[in-house]
N, C-alpha and C positions, 0 to 999 in steps of 0.2 A: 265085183270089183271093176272101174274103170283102168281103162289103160289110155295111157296119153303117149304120143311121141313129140318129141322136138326135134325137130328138121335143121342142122346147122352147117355149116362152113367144114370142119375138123372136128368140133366137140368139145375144145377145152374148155370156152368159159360157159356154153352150155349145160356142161357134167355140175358147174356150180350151182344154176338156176335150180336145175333137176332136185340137189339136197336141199335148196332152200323152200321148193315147193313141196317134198316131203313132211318136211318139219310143219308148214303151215296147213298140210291136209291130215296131218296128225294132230294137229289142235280144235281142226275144225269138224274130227271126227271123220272122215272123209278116208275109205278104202282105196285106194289106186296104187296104178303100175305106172310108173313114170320112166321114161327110157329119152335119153341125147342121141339120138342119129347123124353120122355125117349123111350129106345129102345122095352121097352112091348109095350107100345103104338104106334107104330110107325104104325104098318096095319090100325089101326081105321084112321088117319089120311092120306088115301095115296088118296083116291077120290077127281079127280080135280087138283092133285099136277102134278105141269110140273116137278119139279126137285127135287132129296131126295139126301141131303151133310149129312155125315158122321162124327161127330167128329173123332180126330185122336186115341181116348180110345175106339171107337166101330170099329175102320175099320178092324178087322177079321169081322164083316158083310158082306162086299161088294159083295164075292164073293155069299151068300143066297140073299144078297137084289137084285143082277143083275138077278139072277134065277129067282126072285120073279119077277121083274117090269122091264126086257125088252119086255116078249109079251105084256105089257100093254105103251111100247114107252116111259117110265120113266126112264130119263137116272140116276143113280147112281155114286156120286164121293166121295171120302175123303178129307176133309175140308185140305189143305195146312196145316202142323204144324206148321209153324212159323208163318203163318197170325193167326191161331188160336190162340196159346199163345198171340201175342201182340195184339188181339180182334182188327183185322185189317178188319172193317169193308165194306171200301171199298175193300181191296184187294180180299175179298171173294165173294162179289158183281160184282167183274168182271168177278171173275171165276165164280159163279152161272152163269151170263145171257150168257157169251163164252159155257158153256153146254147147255145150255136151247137155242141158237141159231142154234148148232149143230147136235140137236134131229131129 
């Protein structure tokens, strides 16, 4: 099972992505662990995690998260903005597992 984290602000509209990418990794057959992190939180949850997505209000991250979690082979990206706004479940779902195949 893949585990994904989403790196956010607070969480709220994040927790929405998160069910909408279930739904579409349920379709696509696809087992994972999908979790919305605020961004304090974000180190407690990184054990286990294959792939850490960025919403696009935290991605000045990227450039600490990549420091943080390349020697540990966790690749880091920023959530699409447009798949973001339109909580394009699938859309972010392909870009997760195209990084998590990449790794």
């Amino acid at each position: 099972m893949k585990k994904i984290v989403l790196v956010c602000s607070a969480g709220m509209s994040t927790s929405l992505l998160v069910v909408k990418m279930k739904e579409a990794a349920k379709k696509q057959g696809e087992e994972v662990e999908i979790i919305a992190v605020p961004e304090v939180e974000a180190k407690q949850h990184i054990k286990g995690t294959d792939l850490v997505l960025l919403a696009p209000q935290v991605r000045y991250l990227l450039n600490k998260m990549k420091q943080d979690l390349d020697p540990l082979g966790i690749p880091v990206a920023v959530i699409d903005g447009l798949l973001y706004g339109m909580f394009n479940g699938e859309g972010v779902m392909k870009q997760a597992m195209a990084l998590i195949s990449n790794k």
